[in-house]
N, C-alpha and C positions, 0 to 999 in steps of 0.2 A: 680657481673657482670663478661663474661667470661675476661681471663686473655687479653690484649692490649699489642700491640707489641711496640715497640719503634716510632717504624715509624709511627704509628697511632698515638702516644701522641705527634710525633714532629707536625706533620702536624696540628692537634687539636690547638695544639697551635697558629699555625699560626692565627687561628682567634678569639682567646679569647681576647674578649675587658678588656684590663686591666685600661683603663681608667673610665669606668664605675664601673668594679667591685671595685677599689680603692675608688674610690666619694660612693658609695653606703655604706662601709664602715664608713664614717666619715673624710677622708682623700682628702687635700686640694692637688688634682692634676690637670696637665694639658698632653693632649698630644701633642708633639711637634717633628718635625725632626725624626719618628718613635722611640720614647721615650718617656715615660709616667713619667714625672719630678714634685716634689713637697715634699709633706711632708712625711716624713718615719714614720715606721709602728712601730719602734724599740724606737726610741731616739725622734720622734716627729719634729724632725727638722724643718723648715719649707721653706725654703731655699730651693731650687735645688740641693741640695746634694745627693739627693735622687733620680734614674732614674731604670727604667725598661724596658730591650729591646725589645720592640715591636715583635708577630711574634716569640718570643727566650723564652722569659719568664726570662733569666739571671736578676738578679738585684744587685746593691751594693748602700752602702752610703757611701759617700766620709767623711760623719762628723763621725757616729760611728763605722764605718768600716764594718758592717756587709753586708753581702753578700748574695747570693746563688741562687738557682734556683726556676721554678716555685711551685712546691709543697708543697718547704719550706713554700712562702714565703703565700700563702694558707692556710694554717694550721696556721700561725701566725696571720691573720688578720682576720678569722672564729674561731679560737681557736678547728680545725676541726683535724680528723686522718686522714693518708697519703691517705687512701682510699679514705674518702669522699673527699678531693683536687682533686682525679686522677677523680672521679665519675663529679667534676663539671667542670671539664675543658672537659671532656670529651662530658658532654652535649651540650656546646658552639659548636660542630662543626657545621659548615654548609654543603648546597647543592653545594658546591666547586669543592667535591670529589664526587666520583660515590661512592656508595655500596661495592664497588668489591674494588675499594683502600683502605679502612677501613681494614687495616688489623688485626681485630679482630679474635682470633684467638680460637677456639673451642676443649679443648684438646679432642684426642681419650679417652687418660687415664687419671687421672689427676695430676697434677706434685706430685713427694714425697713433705709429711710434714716435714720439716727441724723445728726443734726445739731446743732449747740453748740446752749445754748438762746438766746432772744433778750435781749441787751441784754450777751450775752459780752466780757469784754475781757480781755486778755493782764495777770497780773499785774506780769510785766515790761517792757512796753512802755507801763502806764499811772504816771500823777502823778497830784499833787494830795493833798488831804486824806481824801479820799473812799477813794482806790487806797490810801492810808497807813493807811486803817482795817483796808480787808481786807490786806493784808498783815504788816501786826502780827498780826492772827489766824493766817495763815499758817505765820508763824514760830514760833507756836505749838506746830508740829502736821509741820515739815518745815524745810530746810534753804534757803539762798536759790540754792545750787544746782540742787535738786530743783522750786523752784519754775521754773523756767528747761526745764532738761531734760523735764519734765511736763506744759509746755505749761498751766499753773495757770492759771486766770481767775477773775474775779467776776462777779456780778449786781447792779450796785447799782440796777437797776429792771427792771417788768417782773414776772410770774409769780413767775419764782426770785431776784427780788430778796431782798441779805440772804444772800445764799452764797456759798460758796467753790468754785469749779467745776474739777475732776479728771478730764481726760478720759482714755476708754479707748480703745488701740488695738491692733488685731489684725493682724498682717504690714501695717503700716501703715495700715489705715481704721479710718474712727474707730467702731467696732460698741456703744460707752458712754460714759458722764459720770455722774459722781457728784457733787451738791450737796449741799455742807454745811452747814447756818445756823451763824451767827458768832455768833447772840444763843441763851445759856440757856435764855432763856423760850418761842420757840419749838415749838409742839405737835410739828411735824413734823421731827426731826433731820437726815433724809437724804431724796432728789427722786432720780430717777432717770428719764429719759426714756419715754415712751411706747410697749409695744412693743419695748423691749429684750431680745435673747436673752442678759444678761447669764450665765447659768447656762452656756453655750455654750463660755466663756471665762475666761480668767486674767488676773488686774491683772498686769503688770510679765514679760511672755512674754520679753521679749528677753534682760532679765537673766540668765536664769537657764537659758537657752538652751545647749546642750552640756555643761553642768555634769550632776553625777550625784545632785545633790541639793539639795531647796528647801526652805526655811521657808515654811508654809502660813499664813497670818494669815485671818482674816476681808473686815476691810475696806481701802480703799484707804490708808487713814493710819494702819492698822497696821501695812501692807505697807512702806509711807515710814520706817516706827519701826523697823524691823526688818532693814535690813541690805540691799546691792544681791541677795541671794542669796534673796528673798522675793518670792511671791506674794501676791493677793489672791484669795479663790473667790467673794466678795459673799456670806456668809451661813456658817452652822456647818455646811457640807456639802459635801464633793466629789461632786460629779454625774459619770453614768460618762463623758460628753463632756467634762467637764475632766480626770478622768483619762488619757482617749485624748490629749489636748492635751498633758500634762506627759508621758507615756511619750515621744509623738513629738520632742519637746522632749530627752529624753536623762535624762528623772529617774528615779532606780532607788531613791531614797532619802527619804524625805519627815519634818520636825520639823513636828508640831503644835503652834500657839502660840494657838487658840481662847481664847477669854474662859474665865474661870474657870465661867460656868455653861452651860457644854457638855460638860461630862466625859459627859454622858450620849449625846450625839451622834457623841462622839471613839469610845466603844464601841460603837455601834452603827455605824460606817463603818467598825472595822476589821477588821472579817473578809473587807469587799469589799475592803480599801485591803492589807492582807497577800498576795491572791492577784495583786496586778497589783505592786505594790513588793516591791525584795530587803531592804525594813526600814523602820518605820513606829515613831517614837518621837514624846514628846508632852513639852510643858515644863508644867509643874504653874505659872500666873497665880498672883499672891495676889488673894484675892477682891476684886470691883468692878473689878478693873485689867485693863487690855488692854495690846496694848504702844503703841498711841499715848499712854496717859499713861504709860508705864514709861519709855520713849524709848530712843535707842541707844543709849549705854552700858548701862545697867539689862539693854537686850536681850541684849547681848554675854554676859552674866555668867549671864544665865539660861538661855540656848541653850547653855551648858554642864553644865546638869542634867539636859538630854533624857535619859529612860528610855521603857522599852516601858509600854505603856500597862494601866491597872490596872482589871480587869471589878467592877463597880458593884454592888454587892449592898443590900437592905435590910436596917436592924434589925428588933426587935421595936416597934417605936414608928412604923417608916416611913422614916425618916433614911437615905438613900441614903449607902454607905460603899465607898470603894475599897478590897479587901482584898487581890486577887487579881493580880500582876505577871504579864503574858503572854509 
């Protein structure tokens, strides 16, 4: 099928009967208060611990904790690939929208094929001493859960041997990867494949999917440091197709958590980033610090100093000074 823009699968969604599709399944639910409540897909539960937001497709169970959005949870209850989830949700739409709102989108050319690099392996499916190197680095920088859910790999030969491989995907294909060296000494920090429209896109879309509000981080293992309710933009700048992507997405709210030496980039995005968001706050780094060295808790504490953002003035000497609160 051609490629679906965001806004087409939000809206899609708004009328996939999750109630039907769940009972047609095998699964003992009800709809109620726009919530489809019953028994989970995971654990069996049968209890109302189990809900799915109507219209959102969000889901969680309050008994085994599992979570996440419509796609997932698609593929969980068909035993189906990301594809065929997007292909059935897609069919549900109705005569709601016109033709011309369907933003299905036709490429002129067709996107680059993004593929792992060579010499890729799952950090969870490998051993050895080798797999135990990069994995302690890993651990550094993320959770052995997130290595798991993240699809994390290494390079230990090869071009991008020596890194830690983060790939990206977008309504399931893989459109990125981000390589990280594991050594210091390294000239070059971060690889990122050839021909990538990473600027096109957001690290961590599903997360934060019907939600009304994201933490903005820079990079991918900032995004990891910072909470299931974070993005990544790959660099100190929302581009206006990643804005298009997080509006369609359901974001109305956006924290900036940029490195401490982007205050100057944080003011200069937000007079575009105030006319598309209903509030655009910013957390003040201590300088050198991101939140991949701050890590989650540290994050926790400082996503609760979000203020609006403060316009950048010079002295007499040059010394850029934040004086002014917006």
């Amino acid at each position: 099928m051609p490629n679906v823009s965001t806004g087409a699968l939000r809206r899609a969604l708004k009328n996939f009967d999750w109630e039907s599709f769940l009972q047609s399944a095998g699964l003992d639910v009800q709809e109620r208060n726009g919530e489809v409540a019953g028994e989970c897909p995971y654990c069996h539960h049968k209890r109302t611990s189990f809900y799915v937001k109507v219209g959102v497709g969000i889901w969680k169970c309050h008994f085994c904790n599992e979570s996440g959005w419509a796609l997932r949870l698609i593929e969980k209850v068909t035993r189906c690939t990301t594809q065929e989830a997007l292909d059935r949700i897609m069919a549900h739409r109705t005569s709601v929208y016109s033709d011309d709102e369907w933003e299905v989108v036709e490429e002129e050319e067709p996107p680059p094929v993004i593929e792992l690099p060579e010499g890729f392996h799952l950090l969870a499916e490998s051993n050895g001493e080798t797999a135990q190197r990069y994995r302690a680095y890993a651990l550094t920088r993320m959770t052995t859960s997130q290595i798991v859910e993240y699809k994390v790999g290494f390079c230990a030969t090869g071009y991008y041997r020596g890194r830690i491989v983060v790939p990206v995907y977008h309504l399931g294909s893989l459109v990125n990867w981000v390589a990280r060296a594991i050594s210091a000494t390294n000239p070059k920090k971060v690889l990122t494949p050839p021909g990538n429209e990473q600027y096109s896109y957001v690290f961590n879309l599903e997360k934060i999917w019907g939600h009304d509000t994201a933490v903005v981080t820079e990079g991918v293992f900032d995004c990891l440091a910072a909470g299931n309710k974070a993005v990544a933009t790959f660099g100190k700048k929302i581009t206006d197709t990643q804005v298009n992507v997080l509006i369609d997405a359901g974001v109305r709210h956006l924290i900036l958590t940029w490195d401490s030496d982007a205050q100057q980039e944080i003011w200069d995005n937000f007079n575009q980033l105030r006319m598309a968001f209903d509030s655009v706050l910013v957390v003040e780094l201590p300088t050198g610090a991101d939140p991949a060295s701050i890590g989650y808790n540290g994050m926790v504490e400082l996503l609760k100093t979000a203020h609006a953002p403060r316009r950048l003035t010079k002295d007499s000497a040059g010394t850029m000074n934040a004086e002014v609160e917006i």
